[in-house]
N, C-alpha and C positions, 0 to 999 in steps of 0.2 A: 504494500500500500504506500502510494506518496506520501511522504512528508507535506506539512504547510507550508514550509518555503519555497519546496520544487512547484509548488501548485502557485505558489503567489509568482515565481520566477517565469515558467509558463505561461499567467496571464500579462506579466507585462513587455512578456515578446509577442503576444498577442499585441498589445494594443500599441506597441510600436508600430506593426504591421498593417495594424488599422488605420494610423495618424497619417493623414495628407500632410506631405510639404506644403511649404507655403508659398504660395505665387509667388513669380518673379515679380521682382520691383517695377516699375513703371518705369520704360524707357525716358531721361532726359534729354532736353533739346530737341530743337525744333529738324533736325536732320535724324535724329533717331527714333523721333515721335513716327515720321512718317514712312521711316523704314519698316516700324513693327507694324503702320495701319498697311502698310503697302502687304507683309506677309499673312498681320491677320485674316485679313479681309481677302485676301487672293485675289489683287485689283487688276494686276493683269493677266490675268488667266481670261477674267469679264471683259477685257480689252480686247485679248485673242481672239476669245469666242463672238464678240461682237462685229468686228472686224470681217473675223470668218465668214457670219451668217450675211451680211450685207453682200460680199462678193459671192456667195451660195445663192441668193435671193436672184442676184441677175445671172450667174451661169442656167436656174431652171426656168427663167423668163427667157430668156432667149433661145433654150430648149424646147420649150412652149409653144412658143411665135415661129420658131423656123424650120419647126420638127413636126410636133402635137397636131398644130392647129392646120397645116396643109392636109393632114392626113384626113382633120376630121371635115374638112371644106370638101372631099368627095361625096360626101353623105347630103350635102346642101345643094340648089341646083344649079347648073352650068352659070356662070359667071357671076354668083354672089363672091362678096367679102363677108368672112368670117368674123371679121371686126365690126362690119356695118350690118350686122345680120339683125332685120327686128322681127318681133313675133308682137303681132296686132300693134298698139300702139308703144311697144317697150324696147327700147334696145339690147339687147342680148348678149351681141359678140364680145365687149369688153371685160365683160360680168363671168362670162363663160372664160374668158383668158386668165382673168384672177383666180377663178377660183380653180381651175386646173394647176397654176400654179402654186398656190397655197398647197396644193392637195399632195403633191410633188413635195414639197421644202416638210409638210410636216411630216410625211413621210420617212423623206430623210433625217432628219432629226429625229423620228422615234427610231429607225434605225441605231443612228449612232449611240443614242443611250445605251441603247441592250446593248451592244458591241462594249462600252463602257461598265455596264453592269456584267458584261459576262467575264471581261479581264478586271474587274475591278480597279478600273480606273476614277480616281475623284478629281 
């Protein structure tokens, strides 16, 4: 049977192992402040990623436009524009360019998550 001291010694490697250190200090100065907001925050990662998405945005607009949308003008009859395309009083073709496009980009972006979540990438 233990002793009370091995049982008291016990519990205070316990509770060593329980006690959080303590946060680091708060960076000083105005060059270190924005060093540590710059890694907390992972500002340019949202700069990358932002960056990325805007030239994604126009590589599937122009996929779209120069790809998509001739293919689907066969389906329309001999010499419409697919852009000028109205259906009774509404214009259509533009509406229909968007949102192909949208449908495309979030696409890819739900792709890339999972490709992200499967390498565990953050």
């Amino acid at each position: 049977m233990a002793s009370d001291d091995d049982i008291l010694a016990e519990l205070k490697k316990i509770r060593e192992l329980l006690e959080h250190p303590p946060p680091p200090p708060p960076a000083k100065g105005l060059i270190a402040e924005f060093k540590a907001f710059l890694s907390q925050y992972k500002v340019l990662a949202l700069a990358v990623a932002f960056v990325f998405a805007i030239y994604l945005g126009g590589l599937v607009k122009a996929l779209v436009t120069d790809f998509v949308l001739p293919i689907v003008s066969y389906a329309l009859p001999p010499g419409s524009n697919i852009n000028l395309y109205m259906v009774g009083p509404f214009g259509v073709g533009d509406f229909a360019n968007a949102l192909i496009t949208f449908l495309i980009v979030a696409f890819v972006i739900f792709m890339m998550v999972k490709l992200a979540k499967r390498y565990k990438i953050e």
